[in-house]
C-alpha positions as CSV (number, residue, x, y, z in Angstrom):
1,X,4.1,64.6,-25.0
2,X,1.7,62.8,-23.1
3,X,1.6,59.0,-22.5
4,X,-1.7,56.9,-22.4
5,X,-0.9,53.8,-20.0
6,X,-4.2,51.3,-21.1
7,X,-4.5,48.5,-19.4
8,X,-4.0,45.2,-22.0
9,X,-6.7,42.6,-22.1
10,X,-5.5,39.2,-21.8
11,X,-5.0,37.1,-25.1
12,X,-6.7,34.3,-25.6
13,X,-3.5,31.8,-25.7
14,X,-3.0,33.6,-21.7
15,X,-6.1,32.5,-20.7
16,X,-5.4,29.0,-22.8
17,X,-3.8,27.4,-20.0
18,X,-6.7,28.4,-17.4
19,X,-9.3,26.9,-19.1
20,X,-8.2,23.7,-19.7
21,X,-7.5,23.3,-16.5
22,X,-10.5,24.2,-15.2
23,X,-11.4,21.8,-17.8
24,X,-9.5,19.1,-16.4
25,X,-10.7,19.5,-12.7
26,X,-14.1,19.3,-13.8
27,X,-13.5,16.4,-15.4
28,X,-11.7,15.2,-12.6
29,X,-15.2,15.8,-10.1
30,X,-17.4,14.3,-12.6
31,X,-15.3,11.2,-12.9
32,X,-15.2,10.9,-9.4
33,X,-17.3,7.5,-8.5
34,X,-16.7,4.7,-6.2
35,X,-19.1,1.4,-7.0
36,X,-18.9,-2.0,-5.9
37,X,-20.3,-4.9,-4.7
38,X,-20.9,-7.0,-1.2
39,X,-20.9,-10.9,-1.4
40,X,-21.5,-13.1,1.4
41,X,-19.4,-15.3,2.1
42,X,-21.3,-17.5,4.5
43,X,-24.3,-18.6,1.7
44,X,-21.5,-17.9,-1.4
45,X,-23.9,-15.5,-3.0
46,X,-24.8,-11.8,-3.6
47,X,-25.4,-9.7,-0.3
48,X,-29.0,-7.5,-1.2
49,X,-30.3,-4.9,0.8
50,X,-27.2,-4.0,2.9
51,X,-26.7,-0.7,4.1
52,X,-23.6,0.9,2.6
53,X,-21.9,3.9,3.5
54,X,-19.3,6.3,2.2
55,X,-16.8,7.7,4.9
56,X,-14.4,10.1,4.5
57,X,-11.4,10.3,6.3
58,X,-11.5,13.6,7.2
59,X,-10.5,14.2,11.1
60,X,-11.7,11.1,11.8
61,X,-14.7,9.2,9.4
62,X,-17.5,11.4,8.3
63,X,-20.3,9.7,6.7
64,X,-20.9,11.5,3.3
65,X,-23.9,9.7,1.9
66,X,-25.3,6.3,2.5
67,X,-27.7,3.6,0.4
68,X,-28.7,0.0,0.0
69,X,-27.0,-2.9,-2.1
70,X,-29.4,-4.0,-5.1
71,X,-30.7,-7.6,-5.5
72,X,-27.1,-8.3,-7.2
73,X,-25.5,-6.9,-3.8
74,X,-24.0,-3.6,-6.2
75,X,-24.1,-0.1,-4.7
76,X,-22.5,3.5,-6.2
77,X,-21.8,6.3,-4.8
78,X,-20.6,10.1,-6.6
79,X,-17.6,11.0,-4.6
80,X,-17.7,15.0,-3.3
81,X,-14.3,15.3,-2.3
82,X,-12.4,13.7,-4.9
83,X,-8.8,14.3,-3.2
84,X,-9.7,12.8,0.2
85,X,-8.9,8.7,1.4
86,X,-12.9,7.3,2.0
87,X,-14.1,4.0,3.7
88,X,-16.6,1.8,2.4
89,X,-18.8,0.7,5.2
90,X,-21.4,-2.2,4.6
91,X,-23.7,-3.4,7.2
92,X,-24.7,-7.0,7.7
93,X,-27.1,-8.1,10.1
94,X,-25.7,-5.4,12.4
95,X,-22.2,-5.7,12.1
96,X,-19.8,-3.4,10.2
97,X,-17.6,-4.6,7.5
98,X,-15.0,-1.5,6.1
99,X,-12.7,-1.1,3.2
100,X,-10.3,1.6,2.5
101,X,-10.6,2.5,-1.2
102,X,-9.2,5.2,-3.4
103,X,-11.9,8.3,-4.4
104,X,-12.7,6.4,-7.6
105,X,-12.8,2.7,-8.8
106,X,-14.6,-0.4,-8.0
107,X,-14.3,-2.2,-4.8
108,X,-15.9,-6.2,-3.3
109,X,-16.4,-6.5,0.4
110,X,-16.7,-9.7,2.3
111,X,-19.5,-9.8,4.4
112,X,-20.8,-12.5,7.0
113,X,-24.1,-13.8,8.3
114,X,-24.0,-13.2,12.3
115,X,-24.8,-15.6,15.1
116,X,-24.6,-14.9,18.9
117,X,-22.4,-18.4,19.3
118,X,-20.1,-19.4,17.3
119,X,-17.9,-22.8,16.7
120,X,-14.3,-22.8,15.9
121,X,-12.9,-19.9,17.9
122,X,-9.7,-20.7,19.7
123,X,-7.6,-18.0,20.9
124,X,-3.7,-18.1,19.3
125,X,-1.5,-16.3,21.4
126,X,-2.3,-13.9,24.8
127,X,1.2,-11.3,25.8
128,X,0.9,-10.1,29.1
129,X,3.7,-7.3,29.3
130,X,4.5,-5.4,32.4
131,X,6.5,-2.9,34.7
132,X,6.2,-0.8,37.2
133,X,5.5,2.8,37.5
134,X,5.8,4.4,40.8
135,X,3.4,2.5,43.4
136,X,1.7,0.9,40.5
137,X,2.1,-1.7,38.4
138,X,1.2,-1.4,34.5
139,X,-0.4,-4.5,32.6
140,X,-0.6,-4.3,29.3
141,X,-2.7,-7.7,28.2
142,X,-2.9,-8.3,24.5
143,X,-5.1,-11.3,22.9
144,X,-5.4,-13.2,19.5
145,X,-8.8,-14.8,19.2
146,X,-9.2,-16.6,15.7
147,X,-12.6,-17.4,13.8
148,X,-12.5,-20.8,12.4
149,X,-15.9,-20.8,11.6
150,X,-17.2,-23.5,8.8
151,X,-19.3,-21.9,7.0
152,X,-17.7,-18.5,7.8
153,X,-19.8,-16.9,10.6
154,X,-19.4,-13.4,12.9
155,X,-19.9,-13.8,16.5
156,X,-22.0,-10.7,17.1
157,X,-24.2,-9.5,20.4
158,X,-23.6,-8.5,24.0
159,X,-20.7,-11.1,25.4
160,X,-18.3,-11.7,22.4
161,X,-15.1,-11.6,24.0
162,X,-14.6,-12.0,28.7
163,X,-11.4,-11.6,29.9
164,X,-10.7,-12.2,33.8
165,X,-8.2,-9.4,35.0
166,X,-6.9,-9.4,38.9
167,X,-9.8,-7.6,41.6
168,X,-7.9,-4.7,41.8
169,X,-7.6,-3.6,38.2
170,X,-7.8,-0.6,37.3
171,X,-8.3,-0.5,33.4
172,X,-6.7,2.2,31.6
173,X,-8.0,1.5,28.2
174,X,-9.4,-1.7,26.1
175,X,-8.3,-1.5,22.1
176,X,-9.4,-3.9,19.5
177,X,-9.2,-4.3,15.7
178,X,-10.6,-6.8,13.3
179,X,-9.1,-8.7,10.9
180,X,-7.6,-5.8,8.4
181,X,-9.6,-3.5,10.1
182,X,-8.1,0.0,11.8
183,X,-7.7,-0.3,15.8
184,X,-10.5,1.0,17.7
185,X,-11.1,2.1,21.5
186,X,-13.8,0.3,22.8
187,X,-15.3,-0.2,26.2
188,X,-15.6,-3.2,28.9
189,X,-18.3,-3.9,31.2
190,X,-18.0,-5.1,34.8
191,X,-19.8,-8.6,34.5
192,X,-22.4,-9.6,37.4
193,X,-20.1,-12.1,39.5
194,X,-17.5,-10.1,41.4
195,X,-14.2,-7.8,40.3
196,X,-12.4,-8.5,37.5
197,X,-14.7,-10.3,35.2
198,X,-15.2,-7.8,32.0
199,X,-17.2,-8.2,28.5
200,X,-16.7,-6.5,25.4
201,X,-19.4,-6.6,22.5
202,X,-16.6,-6.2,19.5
203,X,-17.7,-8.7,16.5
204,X,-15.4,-11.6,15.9
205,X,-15.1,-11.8,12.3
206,X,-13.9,-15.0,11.0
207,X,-9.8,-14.6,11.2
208,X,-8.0,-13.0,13.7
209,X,-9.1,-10.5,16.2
210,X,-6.8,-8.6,18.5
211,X,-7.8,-7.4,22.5
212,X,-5.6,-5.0,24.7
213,X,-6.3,-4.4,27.9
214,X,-4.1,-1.7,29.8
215,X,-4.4,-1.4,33.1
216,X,-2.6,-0.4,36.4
217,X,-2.9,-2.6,39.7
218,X,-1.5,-1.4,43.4
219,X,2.3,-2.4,43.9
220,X,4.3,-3.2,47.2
221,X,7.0,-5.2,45.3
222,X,5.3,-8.4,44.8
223,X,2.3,-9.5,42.6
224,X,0.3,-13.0,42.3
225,X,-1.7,-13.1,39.2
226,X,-4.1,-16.0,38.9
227,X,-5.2,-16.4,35.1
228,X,-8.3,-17.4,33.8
229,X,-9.3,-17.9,29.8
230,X,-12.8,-17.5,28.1
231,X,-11.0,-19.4,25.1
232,X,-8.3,-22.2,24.7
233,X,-5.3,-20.3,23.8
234,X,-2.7,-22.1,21.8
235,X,0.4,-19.4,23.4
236,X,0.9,-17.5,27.0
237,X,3.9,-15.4,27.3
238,X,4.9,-13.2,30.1
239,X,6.9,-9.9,29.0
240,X,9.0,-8.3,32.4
241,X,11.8,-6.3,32.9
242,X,15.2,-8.1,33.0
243,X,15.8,-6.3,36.9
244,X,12.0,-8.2,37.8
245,X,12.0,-11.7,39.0
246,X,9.7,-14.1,37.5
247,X,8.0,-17.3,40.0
248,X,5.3,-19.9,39.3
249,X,5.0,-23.4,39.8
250,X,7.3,-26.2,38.5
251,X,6.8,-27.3,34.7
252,X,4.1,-24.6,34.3
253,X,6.3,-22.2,32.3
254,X,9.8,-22.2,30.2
255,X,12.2,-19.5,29.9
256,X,12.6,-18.5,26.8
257,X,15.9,-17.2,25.1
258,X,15.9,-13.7,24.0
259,X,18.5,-11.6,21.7
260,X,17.4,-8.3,24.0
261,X,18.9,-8.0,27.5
262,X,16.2,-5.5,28.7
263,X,13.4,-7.9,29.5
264,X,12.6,-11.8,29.7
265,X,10.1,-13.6,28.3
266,X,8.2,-17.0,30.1
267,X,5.9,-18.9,27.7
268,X,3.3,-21.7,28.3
269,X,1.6,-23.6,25.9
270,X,-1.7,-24.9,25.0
271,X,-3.8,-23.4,27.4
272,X,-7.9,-25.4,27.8
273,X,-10.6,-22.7,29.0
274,X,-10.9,-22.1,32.6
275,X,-8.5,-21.6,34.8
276,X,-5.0,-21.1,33.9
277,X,-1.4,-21.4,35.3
278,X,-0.7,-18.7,38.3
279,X,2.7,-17.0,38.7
280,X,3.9,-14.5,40.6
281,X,6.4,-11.5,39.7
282,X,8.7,-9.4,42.2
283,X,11.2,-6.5,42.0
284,X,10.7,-3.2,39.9
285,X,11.6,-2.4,36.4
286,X,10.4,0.1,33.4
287,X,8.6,-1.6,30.4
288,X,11.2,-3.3,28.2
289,X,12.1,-1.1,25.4
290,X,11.7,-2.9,22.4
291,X,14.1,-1.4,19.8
292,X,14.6,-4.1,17.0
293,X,11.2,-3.5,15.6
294,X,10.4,-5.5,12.4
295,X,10.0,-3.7,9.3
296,X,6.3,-4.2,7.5
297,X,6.0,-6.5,4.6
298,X,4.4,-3.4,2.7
299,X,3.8,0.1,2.8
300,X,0.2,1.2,4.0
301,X,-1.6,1.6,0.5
302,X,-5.4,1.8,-0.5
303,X,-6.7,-1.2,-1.3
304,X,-6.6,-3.0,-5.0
305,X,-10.0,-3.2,-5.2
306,X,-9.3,-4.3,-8.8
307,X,-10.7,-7.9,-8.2
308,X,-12.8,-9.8,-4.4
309,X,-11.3,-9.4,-1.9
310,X,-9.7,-12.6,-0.1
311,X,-10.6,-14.0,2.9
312,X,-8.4,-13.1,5.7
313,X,-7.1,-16.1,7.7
314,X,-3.6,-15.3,8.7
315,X,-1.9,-18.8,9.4
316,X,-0.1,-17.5,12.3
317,X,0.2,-14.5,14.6
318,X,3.2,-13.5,12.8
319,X,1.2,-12.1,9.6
320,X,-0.2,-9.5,12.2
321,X,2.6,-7.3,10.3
322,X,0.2,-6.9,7.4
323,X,-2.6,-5.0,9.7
324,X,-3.6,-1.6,8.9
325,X,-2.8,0.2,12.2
326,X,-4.2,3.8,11.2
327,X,-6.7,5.1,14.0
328,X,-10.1,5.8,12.5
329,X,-12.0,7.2,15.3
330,X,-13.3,10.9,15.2
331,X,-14.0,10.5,19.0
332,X,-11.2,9.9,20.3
333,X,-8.9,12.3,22.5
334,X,-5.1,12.9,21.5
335,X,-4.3,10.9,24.5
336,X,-6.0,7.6,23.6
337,X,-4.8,7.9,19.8
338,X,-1.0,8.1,20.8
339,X,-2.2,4.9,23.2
340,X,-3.6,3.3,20.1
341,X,-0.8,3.7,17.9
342,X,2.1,2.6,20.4
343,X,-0.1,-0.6,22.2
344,X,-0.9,-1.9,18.7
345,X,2.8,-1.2,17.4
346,X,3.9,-3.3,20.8
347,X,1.3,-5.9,20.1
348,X,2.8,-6.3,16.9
349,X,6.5,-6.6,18.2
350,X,5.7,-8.4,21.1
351,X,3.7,-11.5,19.1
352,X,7.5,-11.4,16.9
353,X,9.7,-11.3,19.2
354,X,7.9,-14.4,21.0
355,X,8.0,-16.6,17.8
356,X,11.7,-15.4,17.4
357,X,12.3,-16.6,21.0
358,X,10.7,-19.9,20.5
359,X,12.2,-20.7,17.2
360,X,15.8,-20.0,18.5
């Protein structure tokens, strides 16, 4: 006796499951929208006519689709990939203002009218760290500048930031982020009056603003370093090696006490514009390994966009804990991420461990 093997069509409670949630993820699509709204902070109204952008983090930020603010300062945007991390990007009289915000909800960016000059910017703190390496010395110099302005105001155009490194610098790389903003690999240029003098066109929004400069200088043992400030800074602090010796004129500079045996730290405070205290260092060391890392406040989360967002004005270089330090850049190399992660993670510590040394 013969058996007929038939193929059996699927019931409809088989398919059930299927089809609602095919359902459900289109559903999910169509629901996917992003809208908010840009106020400016320096005229306390509505910001119209702005160029906003969606970016997804996708190896990097891809722009997915861009529009205008309306006269209210509101803009929308249908998200296309629902399950990715996006950017908001408005743009204010040439400057960039981002946002991390989940694939759907609302969002309110802070924007600021720009100006090429700027009053109330003081820098905070400035951590020049170093070892050797070889022949060479490595420098890595890391800055605080703070926006005071009143009304809020972003120093924007060709000459934001100088910085005055020694004649034989060789710069490895120059990082910056704004305030809450993702670090960034930016570039210097060689000003017009001799070696050593660079400029940097990165906005200074009003809070704080962070500079490194990494660079590596000839060593024969011994190095004089004569500093020089654009900006007042409240804070110097020299980070060596505890096998390096430290020099400089009398009353220029205090030891301070550390709880880490690897390095020393010598501070001076309340540094005017202009030229600044020289010291010398001697001797050879690594970088100090920094292993008592402080924990962050909070885990790296989108941003509530539920209500405006809040002015950031850290009151001291300590809050740099709260700064987003994921690397947004789709051009840059392997190499110069890893360097962006680990000089902004030592920027971080450094700034901590100097406030822990003065308080003690």
């Amino acid at each position: 006796m013969s058996h007929c093997r038939c193929r059996r069509t699927p019931t409809l409670r088989a398919l059930l499951p299927l089809v609602l949630l095919a359902c459900f993820s289109a559903d999910a699509l169509a629901d996917a929208e992003i809208s908010g709204v840009a106020q400016n902070l320096s005229r306390g109204e509505p910001a119209p006519g702005d160029e906003v952008a969606l970016l997804r983090l996708d190896r990097g930020m891809q722009e997915e689709v861009r529009s205008k603010t309306d006269l209210q300062g509101k803009f929308f945007f249908h998200v296309r990939s629902p399950y990715k991390s996006y950017v908001v990007r408005v743009i204010h009289q040439g400057v960039n203002y981002d946002q991390r915000v989940p694939p759907t909800g609302t969002v309110a960016l802070s924007v600021f009218d720009a100006a090429r000059a700027v009053a109330g910017i003081t820098g905070t703190i400035e951590i020049l760290r170093t070892g050797t390496k070889g022949n060479l010395l490595h420098v890595s110099d890391m800055y605080e500048i703070e926006n005071n302005s009143r009304p809020p105001l972003t120093q924007s155009g060709e000459r934001t930031f100088e910085v005055y490194l020694p004649r034989e610098a060789r710069i490895d790389s120059v990082l910056a982020a704004g305030p809450g903003n993702a670090v960034e690999v930016i570039s210097a240029a060689s000003a017009s009056d001799g070696p050593g003098h660079y400029t940097v066109n990165f906005p200074l929004q009003p809070g704080a603003t962070k500079f490194a400069f990494n660079y590596d200088l000839p060593y024969d043992g011994r190095a004089a370093f004569r500093t020089r400030h654009w900006y007042s800074v409240q804070e110097f602090a020299v980070m060596i090696p505890a096998t390096m010796k430290f020099s400089s004129p009398p009353a220029l500079f205090q030891s301070l006490p550390t709880a880490n045996a690897g390095y020393q730290v010598f501070a001076a405070n309340r540094l005017r514009a202009g030229e600044g205290p020289r010291f010398e260092i001697a001797g050879a060391g690594a970088l100090p390994s920094i292993g008592d890392r402080p924990k962050p406040q909070t885990e790296s989360r989108p941003t509530n966009t539920s209500g405006p967002k809040p002015l950031a004005r850290p009151a001291n270089p300590t809050s740099l804990s709260q700064i987003n330090l994921s690397l947004s850049q789709a051009q840059t190399s392997s190499q110069s991420v890893v360097l962006t992660g680990i000089t902004a993670i030592l920027f971080l510590v450094c700034v901590v461990l100097v406030r822990r040394a003065r308080k003690s």
